[in-house]
C-alpha positions as CSV (number, residue, x, y, z in Angstrom):
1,X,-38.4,125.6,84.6
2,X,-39.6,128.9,82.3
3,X,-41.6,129.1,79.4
4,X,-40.0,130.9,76.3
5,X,-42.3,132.9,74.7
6,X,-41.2,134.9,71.2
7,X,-42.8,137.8,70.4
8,X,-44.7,138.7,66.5
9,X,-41.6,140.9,65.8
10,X,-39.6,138.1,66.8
11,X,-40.7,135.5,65.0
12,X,-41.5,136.8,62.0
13,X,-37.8,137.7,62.3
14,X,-37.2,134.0,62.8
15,X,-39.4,133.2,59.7
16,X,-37.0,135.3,57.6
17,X,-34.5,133.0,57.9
18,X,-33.0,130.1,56.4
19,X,-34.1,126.8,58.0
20,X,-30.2,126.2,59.5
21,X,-29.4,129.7,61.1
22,X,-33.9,129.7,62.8
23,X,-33.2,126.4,63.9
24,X,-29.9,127.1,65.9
25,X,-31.3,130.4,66.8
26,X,-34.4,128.3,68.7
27,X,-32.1,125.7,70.2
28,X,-29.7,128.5,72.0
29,X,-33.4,130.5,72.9
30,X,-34.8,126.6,74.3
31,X,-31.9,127.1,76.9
32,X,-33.5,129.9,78.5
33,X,-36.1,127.6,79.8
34,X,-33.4,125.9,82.5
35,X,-31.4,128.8,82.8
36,X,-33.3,132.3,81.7
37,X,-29.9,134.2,83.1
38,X,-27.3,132.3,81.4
39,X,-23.2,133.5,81.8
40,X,-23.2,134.7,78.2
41,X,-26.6,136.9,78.9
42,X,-25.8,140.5,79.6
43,X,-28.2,142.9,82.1
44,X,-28.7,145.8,79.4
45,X,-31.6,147.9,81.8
46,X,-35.2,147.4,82.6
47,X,-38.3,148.4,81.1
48,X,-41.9,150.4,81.7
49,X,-42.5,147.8,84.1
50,X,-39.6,147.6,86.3
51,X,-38.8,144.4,84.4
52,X,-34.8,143.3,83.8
53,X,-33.7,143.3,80.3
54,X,-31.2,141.3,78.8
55,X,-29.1,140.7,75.7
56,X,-28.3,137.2,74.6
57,X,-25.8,137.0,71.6
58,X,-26.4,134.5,69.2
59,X,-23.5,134.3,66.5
60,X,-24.0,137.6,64.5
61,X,-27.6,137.7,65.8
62,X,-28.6,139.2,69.2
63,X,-31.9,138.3,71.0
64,X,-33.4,140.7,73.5
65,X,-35.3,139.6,76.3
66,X,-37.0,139.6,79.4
67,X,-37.3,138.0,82.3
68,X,-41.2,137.5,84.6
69,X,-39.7,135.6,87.9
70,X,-43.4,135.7,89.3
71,X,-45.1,134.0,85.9
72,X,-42.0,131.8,85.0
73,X,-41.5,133.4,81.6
74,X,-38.9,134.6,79.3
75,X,-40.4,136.7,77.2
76,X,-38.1,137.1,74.0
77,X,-39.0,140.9,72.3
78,X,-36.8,141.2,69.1
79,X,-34.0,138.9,67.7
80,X,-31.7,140.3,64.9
81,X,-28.3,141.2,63.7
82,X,-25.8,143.1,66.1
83,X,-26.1,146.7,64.5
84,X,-30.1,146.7,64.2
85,X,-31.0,144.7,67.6
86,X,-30.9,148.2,69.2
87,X,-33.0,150.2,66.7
88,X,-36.5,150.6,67.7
C-alpha cells in the first residue's frame, strides 16, 4: 500500500476547481495507493534523481507523478489540462 502525496502546485491546482471535477480528480489519484502503476499510467522519463515519471490521464486533465518504491510514495507533482501539463 503507497501513500499519495500532492504537491503545493498540485493542489492549489485542485483548489481551482469546482467541487465535482477535484472530487473525481482525487478518487482516480486515491487508486494510486493499491496500484501506483496502473494500465492507463504512461512511463514519460525520470527525473534529477533517477526517479520514474509517469503521466496518468484524468478526462481532460493529466496528473504527473512519481513513484519512491523504497518510501512507499507516489508523489503527485502537477495536475492540469492536456496542453499545459507539460509546460514548466
Amino acid at each position: 500500500m503507497y501513500q499519495v502525496h500532492t504537491s503545493q502546485k498540485a493542489e492549489q491546482f485542485l483548489n481551482k476547481l469546482d467541487n465535482h471535477i477535484r472530487k473525481r480528480i482525487e478518487e482516480r489519484l486515491k487508486r494510486l495507493s493499491q496500484n501506483p502503476i496502473p494500465a492507463d499510467a504512461k512511463f514519460i522519463g525520470r527525473d534529477e534523481q533517477n526517479q520514474k515519471l509517469f503521466r496518468y490521464r484524468i478526462g481532460n486533465f493529466r496528473a504527473l507523478y512519481k513513484v519512491k518504491d523504497t518510501e512507499k510514495i507516489v508523489l503527485v507533482a502537477k495536475i492540469d489540462k492536456r496542453p499545459r501539463v507539460y509546460d514548466q
